[in-house]
NULUMNU-822757 format. One line per 5 residues: number of its first residue (from 0); for each residue z, y, x of C-alpha. Coordinates in steps of 0.1 Angstrom, whole numbers, m for minus. Each point is the difference from the previous one (the first is absolute). Layout:
BEGIN
NUM) Z/Y/X ~ ...
This chain:
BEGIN
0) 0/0/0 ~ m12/31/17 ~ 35/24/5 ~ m16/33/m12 ~ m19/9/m34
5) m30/m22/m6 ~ m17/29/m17 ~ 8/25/29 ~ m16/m24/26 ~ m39/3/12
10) m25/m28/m13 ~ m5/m28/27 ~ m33/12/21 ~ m11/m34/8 ~ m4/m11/m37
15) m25/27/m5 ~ m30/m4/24 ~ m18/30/m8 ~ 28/25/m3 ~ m21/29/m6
20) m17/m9/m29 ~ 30/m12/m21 ~ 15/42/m10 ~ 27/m11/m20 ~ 18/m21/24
25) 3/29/25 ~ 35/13/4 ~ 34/m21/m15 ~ m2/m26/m25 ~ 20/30/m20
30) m35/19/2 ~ m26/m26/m4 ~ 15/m17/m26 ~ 2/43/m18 ~ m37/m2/7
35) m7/m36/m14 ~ 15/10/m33 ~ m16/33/m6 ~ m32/m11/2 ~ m22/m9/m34
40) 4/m39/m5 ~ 36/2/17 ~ 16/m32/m9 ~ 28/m2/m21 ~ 23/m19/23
45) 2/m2/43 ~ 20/m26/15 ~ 14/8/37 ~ 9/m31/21 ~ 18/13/29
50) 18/m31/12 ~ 32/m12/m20 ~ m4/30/m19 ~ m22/5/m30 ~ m6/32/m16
55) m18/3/m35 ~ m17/37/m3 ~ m12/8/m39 ~ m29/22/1 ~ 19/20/m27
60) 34/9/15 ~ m9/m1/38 ~ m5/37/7 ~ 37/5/m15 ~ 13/m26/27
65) 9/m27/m25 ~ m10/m35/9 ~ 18/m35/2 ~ 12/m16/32 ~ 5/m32/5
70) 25/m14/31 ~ m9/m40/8 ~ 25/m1/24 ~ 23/11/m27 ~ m14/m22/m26
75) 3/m35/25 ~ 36/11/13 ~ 10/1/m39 ~ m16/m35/m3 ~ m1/m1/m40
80) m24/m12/m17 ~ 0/33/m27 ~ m10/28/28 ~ m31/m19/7 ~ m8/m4/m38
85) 9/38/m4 ~ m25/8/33 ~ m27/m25/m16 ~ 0/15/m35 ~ m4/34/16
90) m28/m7/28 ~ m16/m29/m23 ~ m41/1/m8 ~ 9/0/m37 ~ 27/32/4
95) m25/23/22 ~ m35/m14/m21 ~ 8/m11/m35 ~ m26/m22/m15 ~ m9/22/m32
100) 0/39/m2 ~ 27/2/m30 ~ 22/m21/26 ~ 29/23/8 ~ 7/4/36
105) 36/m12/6 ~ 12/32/25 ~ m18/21/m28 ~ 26/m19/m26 ~ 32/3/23
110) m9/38/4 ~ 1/6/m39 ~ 33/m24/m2 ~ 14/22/26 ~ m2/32/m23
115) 15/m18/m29 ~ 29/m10/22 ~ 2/37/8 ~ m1/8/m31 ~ 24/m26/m13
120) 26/17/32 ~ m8/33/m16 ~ 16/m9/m30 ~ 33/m16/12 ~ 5/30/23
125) 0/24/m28 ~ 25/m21/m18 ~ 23/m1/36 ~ m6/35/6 ~ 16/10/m31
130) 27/m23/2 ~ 10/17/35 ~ m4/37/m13 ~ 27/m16/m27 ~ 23/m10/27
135) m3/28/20 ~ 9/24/m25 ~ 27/m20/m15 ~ 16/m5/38 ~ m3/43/1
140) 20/3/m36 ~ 28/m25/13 ~ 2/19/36 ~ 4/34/m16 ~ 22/m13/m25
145) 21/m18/16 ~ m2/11/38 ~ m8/37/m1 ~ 22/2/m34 ~ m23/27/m13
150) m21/3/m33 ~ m23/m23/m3 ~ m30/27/m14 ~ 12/33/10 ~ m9/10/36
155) 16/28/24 ~ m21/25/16 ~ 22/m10/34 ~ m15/m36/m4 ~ m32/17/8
160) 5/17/29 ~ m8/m18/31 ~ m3/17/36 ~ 6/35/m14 ~ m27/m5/m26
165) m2/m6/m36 ~ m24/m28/m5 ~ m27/5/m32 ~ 9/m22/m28 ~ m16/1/m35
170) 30/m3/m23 ~ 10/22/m27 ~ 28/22/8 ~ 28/0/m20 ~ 21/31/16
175) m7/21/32 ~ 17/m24/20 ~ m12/m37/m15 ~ m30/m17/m10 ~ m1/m31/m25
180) m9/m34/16 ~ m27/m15/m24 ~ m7/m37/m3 ~ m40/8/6 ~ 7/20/31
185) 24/m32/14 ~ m33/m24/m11 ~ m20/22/21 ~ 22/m2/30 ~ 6/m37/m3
190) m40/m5/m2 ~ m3/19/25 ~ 23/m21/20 ~ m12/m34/m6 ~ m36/18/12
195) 11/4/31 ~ 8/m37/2 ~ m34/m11/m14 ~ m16/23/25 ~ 22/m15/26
200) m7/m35/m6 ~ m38/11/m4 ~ m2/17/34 ~ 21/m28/20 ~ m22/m27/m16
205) m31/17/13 ~ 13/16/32 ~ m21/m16/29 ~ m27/13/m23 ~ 13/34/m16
210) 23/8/33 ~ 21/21/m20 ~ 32/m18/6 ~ 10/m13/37 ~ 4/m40/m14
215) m13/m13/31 ~ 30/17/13 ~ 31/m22/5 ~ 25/25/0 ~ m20/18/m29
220) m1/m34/m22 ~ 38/m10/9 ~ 13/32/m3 ~ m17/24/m22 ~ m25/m23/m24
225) m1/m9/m32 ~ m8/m36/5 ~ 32/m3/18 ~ 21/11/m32 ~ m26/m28/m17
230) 12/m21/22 ~ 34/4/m19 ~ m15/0/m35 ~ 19/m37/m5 ~ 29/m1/19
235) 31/m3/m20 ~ 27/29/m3 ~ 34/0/2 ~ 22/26/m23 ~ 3/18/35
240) m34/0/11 ~ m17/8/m34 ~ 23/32/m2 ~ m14/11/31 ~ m30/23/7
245) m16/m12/27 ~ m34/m5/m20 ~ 1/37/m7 ~ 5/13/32 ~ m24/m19/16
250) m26/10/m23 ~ 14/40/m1 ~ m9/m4/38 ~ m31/m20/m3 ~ m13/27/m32
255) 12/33/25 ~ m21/m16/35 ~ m27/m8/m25 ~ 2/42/m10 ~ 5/12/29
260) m16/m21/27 ~ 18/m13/31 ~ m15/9/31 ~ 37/m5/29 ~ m24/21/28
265) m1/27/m25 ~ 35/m1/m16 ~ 18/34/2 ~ 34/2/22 ~ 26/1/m35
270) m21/m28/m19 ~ 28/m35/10 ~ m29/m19/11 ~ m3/21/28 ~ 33/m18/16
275) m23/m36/0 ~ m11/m19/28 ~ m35/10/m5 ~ 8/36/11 ~ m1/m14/32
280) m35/m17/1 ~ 15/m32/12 ~ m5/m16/m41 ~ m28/m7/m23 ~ 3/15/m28
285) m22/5/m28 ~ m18/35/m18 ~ m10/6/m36 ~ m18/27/m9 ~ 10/24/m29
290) m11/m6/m34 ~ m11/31/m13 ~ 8/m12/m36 ~ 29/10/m29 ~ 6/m32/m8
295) 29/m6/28 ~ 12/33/m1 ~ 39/4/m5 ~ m9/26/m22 ~ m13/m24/m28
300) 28/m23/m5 ~ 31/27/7 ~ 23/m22/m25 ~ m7/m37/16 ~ 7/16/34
305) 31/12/m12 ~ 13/m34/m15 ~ 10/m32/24 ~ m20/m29/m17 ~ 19/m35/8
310) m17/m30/19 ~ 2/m18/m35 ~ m21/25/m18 ~ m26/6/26 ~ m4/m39/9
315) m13/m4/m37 ~ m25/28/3 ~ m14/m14/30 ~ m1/m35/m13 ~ m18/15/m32
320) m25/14/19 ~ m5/m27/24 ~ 2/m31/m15 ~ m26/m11/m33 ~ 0/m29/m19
325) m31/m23/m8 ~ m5/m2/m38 ~ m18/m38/m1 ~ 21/m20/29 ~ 36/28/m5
330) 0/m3/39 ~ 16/34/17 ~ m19/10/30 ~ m4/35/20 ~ m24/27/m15
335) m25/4/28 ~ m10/34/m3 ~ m26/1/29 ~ m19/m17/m25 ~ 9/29/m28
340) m27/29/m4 ~ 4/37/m5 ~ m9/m7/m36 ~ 25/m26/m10 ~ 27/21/16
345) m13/27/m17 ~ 2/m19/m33 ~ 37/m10/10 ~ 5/39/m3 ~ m21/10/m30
350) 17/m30/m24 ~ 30/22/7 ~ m9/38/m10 ~ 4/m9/m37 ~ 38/m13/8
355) 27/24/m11 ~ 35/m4/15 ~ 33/3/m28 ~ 35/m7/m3 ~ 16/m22/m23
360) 19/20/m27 ~ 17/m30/m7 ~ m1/m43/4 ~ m42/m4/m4 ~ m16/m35/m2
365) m37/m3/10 ~ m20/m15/m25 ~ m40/m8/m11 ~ m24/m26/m16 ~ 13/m37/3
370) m33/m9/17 ~ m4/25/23 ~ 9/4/35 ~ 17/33/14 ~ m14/m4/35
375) m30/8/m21 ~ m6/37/m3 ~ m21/m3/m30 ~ 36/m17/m19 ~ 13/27/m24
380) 35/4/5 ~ 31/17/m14 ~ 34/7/8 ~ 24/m2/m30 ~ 40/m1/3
385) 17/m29/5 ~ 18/m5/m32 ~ m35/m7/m13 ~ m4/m31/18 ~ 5/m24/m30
390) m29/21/m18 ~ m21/m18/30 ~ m14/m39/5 ~ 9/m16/34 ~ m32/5/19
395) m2/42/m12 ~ 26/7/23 ~ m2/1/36 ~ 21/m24/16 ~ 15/m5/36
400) m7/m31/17 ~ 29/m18/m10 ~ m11/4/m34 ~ 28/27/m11 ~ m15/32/m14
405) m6/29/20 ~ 23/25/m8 ~ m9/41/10 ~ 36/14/3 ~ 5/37/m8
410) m9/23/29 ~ m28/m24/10 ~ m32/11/13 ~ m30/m17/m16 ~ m37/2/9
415) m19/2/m37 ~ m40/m3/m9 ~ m13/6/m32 ~ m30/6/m15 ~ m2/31/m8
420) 13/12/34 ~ m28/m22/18 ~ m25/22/m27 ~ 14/29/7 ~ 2/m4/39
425) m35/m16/5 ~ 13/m24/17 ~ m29/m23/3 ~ m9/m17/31 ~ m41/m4/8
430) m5/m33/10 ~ m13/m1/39 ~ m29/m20/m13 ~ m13/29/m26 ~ 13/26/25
435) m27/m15/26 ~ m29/m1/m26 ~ 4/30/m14 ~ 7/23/33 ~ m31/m22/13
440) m24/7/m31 ~ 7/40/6 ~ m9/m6/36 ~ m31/m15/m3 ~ m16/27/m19
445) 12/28/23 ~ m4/m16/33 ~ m37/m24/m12 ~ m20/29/24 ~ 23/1/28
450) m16/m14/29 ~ 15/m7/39 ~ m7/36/6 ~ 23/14/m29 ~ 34/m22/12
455) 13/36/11 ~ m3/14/m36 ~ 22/m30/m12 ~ 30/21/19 ~ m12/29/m23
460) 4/m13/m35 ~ 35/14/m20 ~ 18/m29/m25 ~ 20/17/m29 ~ 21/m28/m22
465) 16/23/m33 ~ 20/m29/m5 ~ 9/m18/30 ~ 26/m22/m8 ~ 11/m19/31
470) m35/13/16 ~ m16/m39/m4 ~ m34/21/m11 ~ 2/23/33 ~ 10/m27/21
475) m30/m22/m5 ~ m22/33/m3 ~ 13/4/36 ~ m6/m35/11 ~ m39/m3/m12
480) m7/36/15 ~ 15/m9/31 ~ m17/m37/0 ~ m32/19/m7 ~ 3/26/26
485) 7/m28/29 ~ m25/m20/m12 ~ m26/27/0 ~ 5/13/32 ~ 2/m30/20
490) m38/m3/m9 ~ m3/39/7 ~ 14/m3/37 ~ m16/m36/4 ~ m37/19/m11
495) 11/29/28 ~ 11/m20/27 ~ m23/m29/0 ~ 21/m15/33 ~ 31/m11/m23
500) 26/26/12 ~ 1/41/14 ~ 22/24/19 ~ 24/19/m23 ~ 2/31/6
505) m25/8/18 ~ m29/m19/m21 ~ 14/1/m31 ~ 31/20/m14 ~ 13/2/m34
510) 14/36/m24 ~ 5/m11/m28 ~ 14/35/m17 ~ m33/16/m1 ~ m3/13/m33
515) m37/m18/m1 ~ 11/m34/16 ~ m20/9/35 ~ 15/m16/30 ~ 2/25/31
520) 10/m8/31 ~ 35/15/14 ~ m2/1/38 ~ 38/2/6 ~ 6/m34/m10
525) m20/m13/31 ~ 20/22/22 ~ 30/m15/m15 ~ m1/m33/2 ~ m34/m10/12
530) m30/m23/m13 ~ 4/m27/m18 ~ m31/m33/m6 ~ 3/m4/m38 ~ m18/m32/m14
535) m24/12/m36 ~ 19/m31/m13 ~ 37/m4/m13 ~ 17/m30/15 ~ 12/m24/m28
540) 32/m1/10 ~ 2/36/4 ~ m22/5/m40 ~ 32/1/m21 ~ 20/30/26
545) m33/20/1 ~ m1/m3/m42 ~ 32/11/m6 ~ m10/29/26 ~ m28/10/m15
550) 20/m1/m36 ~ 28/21/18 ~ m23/25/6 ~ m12/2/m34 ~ 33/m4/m21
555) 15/28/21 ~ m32/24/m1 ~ m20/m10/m31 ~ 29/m12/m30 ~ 15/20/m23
560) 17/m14/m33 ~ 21/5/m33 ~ 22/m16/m15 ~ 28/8/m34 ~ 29/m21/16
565) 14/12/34 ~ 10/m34/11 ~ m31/m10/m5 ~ m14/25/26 ~ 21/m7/21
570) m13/m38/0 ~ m31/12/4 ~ 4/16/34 ~ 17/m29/12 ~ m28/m21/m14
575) m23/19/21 ~ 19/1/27 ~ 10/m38/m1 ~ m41/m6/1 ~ m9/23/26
580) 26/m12/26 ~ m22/m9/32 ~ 7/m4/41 ~ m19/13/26 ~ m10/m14/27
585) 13/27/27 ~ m8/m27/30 ~ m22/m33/3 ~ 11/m25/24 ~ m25/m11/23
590) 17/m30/18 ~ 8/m18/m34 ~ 34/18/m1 ~ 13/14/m35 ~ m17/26/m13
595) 19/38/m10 ~ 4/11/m28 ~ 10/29/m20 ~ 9/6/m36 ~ m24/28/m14
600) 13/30/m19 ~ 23/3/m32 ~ m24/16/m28 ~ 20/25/m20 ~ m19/7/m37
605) 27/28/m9 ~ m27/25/m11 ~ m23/m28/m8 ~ 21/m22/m26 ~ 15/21/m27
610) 19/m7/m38 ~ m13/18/m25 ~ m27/m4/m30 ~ m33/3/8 ~ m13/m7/m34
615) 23/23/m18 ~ 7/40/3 ~ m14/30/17 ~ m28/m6/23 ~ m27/22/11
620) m19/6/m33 ~ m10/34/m12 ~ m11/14/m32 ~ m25/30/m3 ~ 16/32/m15
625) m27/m6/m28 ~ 9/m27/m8 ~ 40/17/m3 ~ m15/29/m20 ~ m13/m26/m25
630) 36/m19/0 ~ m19/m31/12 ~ 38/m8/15 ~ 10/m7/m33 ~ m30/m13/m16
635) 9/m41/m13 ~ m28/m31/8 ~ m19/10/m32 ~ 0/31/2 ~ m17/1/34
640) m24/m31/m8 ~ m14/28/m31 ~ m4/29/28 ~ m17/m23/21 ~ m24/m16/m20
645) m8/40/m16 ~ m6/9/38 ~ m26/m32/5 ~ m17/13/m32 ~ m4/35/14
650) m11/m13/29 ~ m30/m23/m11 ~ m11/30/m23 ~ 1/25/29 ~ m41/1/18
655) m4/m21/29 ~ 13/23/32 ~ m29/6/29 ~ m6/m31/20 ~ m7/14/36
660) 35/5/14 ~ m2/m40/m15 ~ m24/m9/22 ~ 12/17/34 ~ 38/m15/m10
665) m18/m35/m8 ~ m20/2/36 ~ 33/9/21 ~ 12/m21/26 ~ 29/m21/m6
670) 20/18/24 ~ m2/32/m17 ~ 12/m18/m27 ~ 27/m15/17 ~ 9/39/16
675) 2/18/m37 ~ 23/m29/m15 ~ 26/22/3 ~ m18/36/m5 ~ 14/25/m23
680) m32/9/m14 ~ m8/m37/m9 ~ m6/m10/m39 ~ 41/m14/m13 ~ 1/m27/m28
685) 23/12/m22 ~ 14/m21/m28 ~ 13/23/m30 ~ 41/m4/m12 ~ m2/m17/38
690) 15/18/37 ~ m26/m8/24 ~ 10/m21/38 ~ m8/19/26 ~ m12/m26/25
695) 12/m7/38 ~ m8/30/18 ~ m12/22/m27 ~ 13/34/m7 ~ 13/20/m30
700) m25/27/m12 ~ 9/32/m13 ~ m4/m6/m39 ~ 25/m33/3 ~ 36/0/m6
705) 21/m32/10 ~ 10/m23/m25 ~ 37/m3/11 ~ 1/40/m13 ~ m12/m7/m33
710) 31/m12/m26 ~ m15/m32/m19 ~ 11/m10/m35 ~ 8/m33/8 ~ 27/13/20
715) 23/m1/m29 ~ m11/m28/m22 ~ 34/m5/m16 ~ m5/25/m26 ~ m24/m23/m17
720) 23/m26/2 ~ 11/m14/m35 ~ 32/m19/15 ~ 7/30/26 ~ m2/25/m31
725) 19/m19/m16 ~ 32/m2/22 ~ m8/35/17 ~ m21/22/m27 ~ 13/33/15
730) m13/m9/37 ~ m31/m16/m12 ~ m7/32/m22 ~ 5/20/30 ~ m22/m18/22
735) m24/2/m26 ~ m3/38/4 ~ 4/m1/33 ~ m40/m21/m1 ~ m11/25/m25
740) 12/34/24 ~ m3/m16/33 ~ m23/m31/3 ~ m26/8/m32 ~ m15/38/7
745) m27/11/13 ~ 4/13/37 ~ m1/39/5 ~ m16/20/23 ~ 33/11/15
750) 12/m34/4 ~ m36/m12/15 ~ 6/26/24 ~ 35/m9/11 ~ m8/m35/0
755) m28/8/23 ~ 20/18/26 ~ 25/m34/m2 ~ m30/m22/4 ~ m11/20/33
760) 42/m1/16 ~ m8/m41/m8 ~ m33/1/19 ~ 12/16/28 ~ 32/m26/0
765) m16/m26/1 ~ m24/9/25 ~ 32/5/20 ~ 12/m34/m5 ~ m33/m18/2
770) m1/16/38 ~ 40/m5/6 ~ m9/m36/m13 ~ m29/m9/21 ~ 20/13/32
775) 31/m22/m15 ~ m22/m28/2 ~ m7/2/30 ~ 29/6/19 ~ 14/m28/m14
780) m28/m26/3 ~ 14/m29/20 ~ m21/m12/27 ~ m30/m25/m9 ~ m36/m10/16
785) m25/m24/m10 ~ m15/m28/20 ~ m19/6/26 ~ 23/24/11 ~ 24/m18/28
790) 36/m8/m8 ~ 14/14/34 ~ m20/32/1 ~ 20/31/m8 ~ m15/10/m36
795) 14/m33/m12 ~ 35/m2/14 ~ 11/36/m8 ~ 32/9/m11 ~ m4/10/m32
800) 24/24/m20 ~ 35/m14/m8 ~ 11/m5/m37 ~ 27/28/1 ~ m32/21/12
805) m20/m10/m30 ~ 25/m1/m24 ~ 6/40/11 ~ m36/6/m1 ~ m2/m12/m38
810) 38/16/m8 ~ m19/38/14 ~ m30/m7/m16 ~ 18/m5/m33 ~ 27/24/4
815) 13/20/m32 ~ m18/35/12 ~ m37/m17/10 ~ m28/m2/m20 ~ 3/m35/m12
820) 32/7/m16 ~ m15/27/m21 ~ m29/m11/m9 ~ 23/m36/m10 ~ 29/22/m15
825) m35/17/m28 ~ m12/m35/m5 ~ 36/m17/m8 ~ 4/30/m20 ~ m33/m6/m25
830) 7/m40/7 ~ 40/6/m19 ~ m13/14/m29
């Protein structure tokens, strides 16, 4: 068995006798097997002998550095009769070339059984997940209670303060000086929480190939990891032990170097780490970068910091989130979650934005349908009190595993679904399967003319999601764009440089920020850090680092999305960032020694990723001060369907209108088309009893007054209302007249005039803030490249700006006094009423 990589090794000169006239086998068998499968009759299927190793390459999954290996040394040292069947059925005639077409291939079969096992995870997780937020809040109630001795829902404004400062909370305040706890904020922080852990398990389980997390690193994975509280997840507790918060502190540390980073050459003089033998350079010790991200901030789980969580409590969590069962065989086995996507985590999260947190008000029991299961999601349940529980058969009421029912005492907190809260949420998860279609149906339309020579404008295209949910739709948006991109210019640079591979910089260097997707060269990077040889073609084992590069670049320059719930926005930025997580390689061994890496930048999608409606309230529509001399503002459905149809009359009785300036607009060039989109002098469709969208770019002209100035009489609808009018007749009479006076006239010439001077102070605001924006943006762009660029040269390792830097940048740019609080504070105004 040769000791290095088979596919990094050159072809065997003697087995060719006419090496020059065989092209595809020059270079590794990495490259010439690249070349064997892009060409037209590829086949399906190349099988690489390299001694007692056996490597099976799929024409479909090669270029992302997936194959199958198999070890024959491995497989006689086992000496069991099953490994060989299990190496025969894979490398068998009949596996590779079924007999008829309909015959399903069986790696094709064990690839869609994979994503129902995924799938199947997905769903137990959820059911964990909510189980731990349930334990972690109910292990903060007794801590407070019965530890702290303070009220259980009433918080101190002291609590808050924390190195001088008062840490941001969004509670209600009761009095200047406390705030009342509320059982959705504690559901927050405890999802929050158990985040963290899925993320932790996430990153160690991938580390050699995310290199986010030191694993490799003993005194990382023995100290400081996860896995090694995991390691715990079974041990029994003593009464001593389980009281004890070990678990706790150990993560508290692991969550803060996580934050923070740990670099010991870099440490201040007052940090305690400073006082370890690695100060000394006589130790190994390991480095993790900074995570430029909110989700392990202190800040975001002040009251969990505060409490002291036993072993007992913690150990559950963990073994929740760790451990799955098997629904057919009932076997309990690890959740791998190397194997789990960015989508199925990202489903884990989404099944949970419809939850609401509450407290018992007294002894509840959980009950629902006989034949249903609550694991299931889809089960309608209820909590009723517990006095009730005779009203109930045997199998409606949730039971402990003894058999005994489950009794919610008073002060309990309870995790609750319903449907009306899953209707009113839109808490509906895509299916990855429908996701893919549909993001790859709107693709194909918009990229069917892009050839090799457009790859650059793929970096160019903006993705806007109104209703992002956990961000499923922009991740796969991302993922096909970026696939797209890499596999469009490969062929570019392969069509440039016939000879396989080119000198970066100096040949070939890559801008991506030009406005019009050129590529200049910059002529400082060669000073910097010198030339690089670049091959036109991706290695496969280095395809899936270079995709997620290539989707860094375009989640952190090209996304924006909207979502109603805040958590849920907040999922979507880690669903991003989760999918965009790449190494690179900063230094390639030559010698077969282990090649460096580095973890790529922390995309931050603060002024990317908002909450808000973006189907619902003041936008940038306009009506004409014609149409507000006419009322039009007020005018109902009909009424504006009659003025409409008596302006299409007019119109077709009116003589035909001179067809010359026709002709010369007919015979224009597209491009002075494309240059007057946006001209004030261009014809407007207006639709009567209708404000018209001004579109992306376009301006406000002088006859056009902004919608959000203009009172509307649906404002007030409750004075219509029979039940309203009936409970409340003086209010509703007085809204009434308040339509009739306000909403209902026609405008005036003095107010057209006032409301035109208004409408100029919001031009020039938001001119203002469209600039302050764009120079936001990009002072807090993180770093990112795109393949071909190097991973060692300077452009791609930058430093980019810390999170406390961009969290300032956004706080300034949306401080009370600028223009985006003004221009909010008219729009909330006309959005309240």
């Amino acid at each position: 068995m040769p000791s290095e990589d088979p596919l990094g090794m050159q072809p065997y000169s003697d087995q060719l006798k006419d090496l020059a006239s065989h092209k595809l086998c020059e270079g590794d068998w990495t490259r010439c097997i690249g070349r064997l499968l892009t060409e037209e009759d590829a086949p399906r299927w190349v099988l690489l002998l390299a001694g007692s190793q056996v490597l099976l390459l799929d024409r479909h999954t090669f270029a992302q550095g997936r194959f199958l290996s198999f070890d024959l040394d491995d497989a006689f040292g086992r000496k069991e009769k099953d490994t060989f069947n299990h190496v025969a059925a894979f490398l068998s005639h009949s596996t590779l070339c079924p007999g008829g077409e309909s015959d399903e291939v069986l790696l094709d079969k064990l690839e869609e059984q994979s994503h129902k096992f995924a799938h199947s995870v997905t769903e137990s997780l959820q059911f964990a997940v909510r189980e731990a937020i349930e334990l972690l809040v109910n292990e903060w109630a007794r801590d407070r209670t019965e530890r702290e001795r303070r009220p259980l829902l009433k918080l101190s404004r002291d609590e808050l303060m924390s190195g001088g400062r008062l840490i941001p909370v969004d509670l209600p305040a009761i009095d200047d000086n406390t705030f009342e706890i509320t059982a959705e904020h504690l559901r927050r922080e405890a999802l929050t929480f158990v985040y963290r852990l899925l993320f932790c398990f996430y990153a160690e389980a991938r580390g050699g190939e995310l290199e986010i997390l030191p694993v490799d690193d003993n005194i990382y994975r023995l100290g400081y990891s996860l896995e090694s509280l995991r390691d715990l997840e079974l041990v029994p507790l003593t009464d001593s032990t389980g009281a004890g918060t070990y678990f706790h502190e150990h993560l508290k540390r692991l969550f803060a170097v996580i934050h923070s980073g740990f670099n010991p050459h870099e440490a201040s003089s007052n940090e305690p780490q400073r006082s370890l033998p690695w100060e000394a350079d006589t130790v190994r010790a390991f480095s993790v970068r900074p995570l430029t991200a909110t989700l392990f901030s202190p800040d975001t789980t002040p009251l969990l910091n505060r409490a002291k969580l036993p072993n007992r409590c913690l150990q559950r969590v963990i073994r929740c989130l760790s451990l799955s069962t098997d629904k057919q065989s009932r076997t309990i086995g690890r959740v791998n979650y190397a194997e789990l996507g960015i989508n199925q985590l990202g489903a884990v999260y989404e099944g949970l934005l419809s939850y609401k947190g509450m407290f018992a008000d007294q002894d509840l029991i959980h009950v629902k349908p006989a034949d249903k299961d609550l694991k299931d999601k889809k089960t309608p349940s209820w909590f009723v009190p517990k006095d009730r529980i005779d009203d109930f058969k045997k199998d409606e009421v949730e039971r402990l595993p003894d058999g005994k029912p489950r009794i919610y005492t008073k002060g309990t907190f309870i995790l609750h679904l319903n449907g009306i809260d899953r209707e009113q949420s839109a808490s509906y998860y895509t299916p990855e399967v429908l996701t893919e279609c549909l993001v790859q149906e709107a693709l194909r339309e918009l990229l069917k003319d892009y050839g090799p020579d457009d790859a650059d404008k793929i970096l160019q295209l903006k993705i806007c999601e109104p209703a992002m949910g956990s961000g499923a739709f922009l991740n796969e948006a991302a993922d096909q764009l970026a696939e797209r991109y890499l596999e469009l210019k490969q062929k570019q640079l392969q069509q440039q440089f016939p000879d396989g591979q080119f000198v970066y910089p100096d040949q070939y260097s890559v801008s991506p920020n030009g406005a019009d997707g050129s590529r200049t060269a910059d002529e400082g990077v060669a000073a910097a850090w010198g030339n690089a040889l670049v091959s036109t073609s991706i290695e496969p084992g280095r395809y899936t680092d270079e995709l997620r590069r290539v989707k860094h670049y375009i989640t952190t320059r090209n996304v924006y999305g909207v979502d109603l719930n805040a958590t849920a926005v907040e999922l979507g930025a880690l669903s991003l960032w989760l999918g965009c997580i790449h190494r690179l390689l900063v230094h390639k061994s030559e010698t077969g020694g282990r090649d460096i890496y580095q973890s790529g930048a922390t995309p931050w999608f603060g002024l990317r990723l908002r909450c808000g409606n973006s189907l619902i309230g003041a936008r940038r529509a306009v009506w004409t001060i014609d149409q507000l001399k006419r009322g039009e503002h007020a005018w109902t459905a009909k009424k504006a369907k009659e003025f409409a149809e008596a302006q299409a009359k007019k119109k077709s009785q009116a003589p035909p209108a001179p067809t010359g300036a026709e002709s010369r607009s007919e015979g224009s060039s597209s491009i002075s088309k494309a240059a007057s989109l946006f001209n004030k002098d261009r014809p407007r469709e207006i639709t009567p009893g209708v404000p018209r969208l001004l579109r992306p770019g376009e301006e406000r002209r002088e006859d056009e007054i902004y919608h959000f100035l203009v009172f509307d009489p649906d404002m007030v609808p409750t004075h219509s209302d029979k039940l309203m009018k009936s409970f409340w007749p003086e209010r509703c009479a007085f809204a009434k007249k308040w339509v009739i006076q306000q909403a209902n006239p026609k405008w005036t010439k003095e107010q057209i005039a006032s409301a035109k001077k208004i409408c100029d102070l919001i031009d020039t605001r938001w001119d203002v803030y469209g600039k302050q924006r764009d120079a936001a943006l990009q002072r807090t762009a993180c770093t990112a490249t795109v393949w071909p660029v190097p991973g060692h040269c300077p452009e791609a390792v930058n430093a980019g700006p810390s999170l406390a830097e961009q969290e300032k940048e956004k706080a300034e740019l949306e401080s009370k006094s600028g223009s985006f609080q003004r221009l909010k504070l008219v729009m909330d105004a006309w959005c309240a009423l």
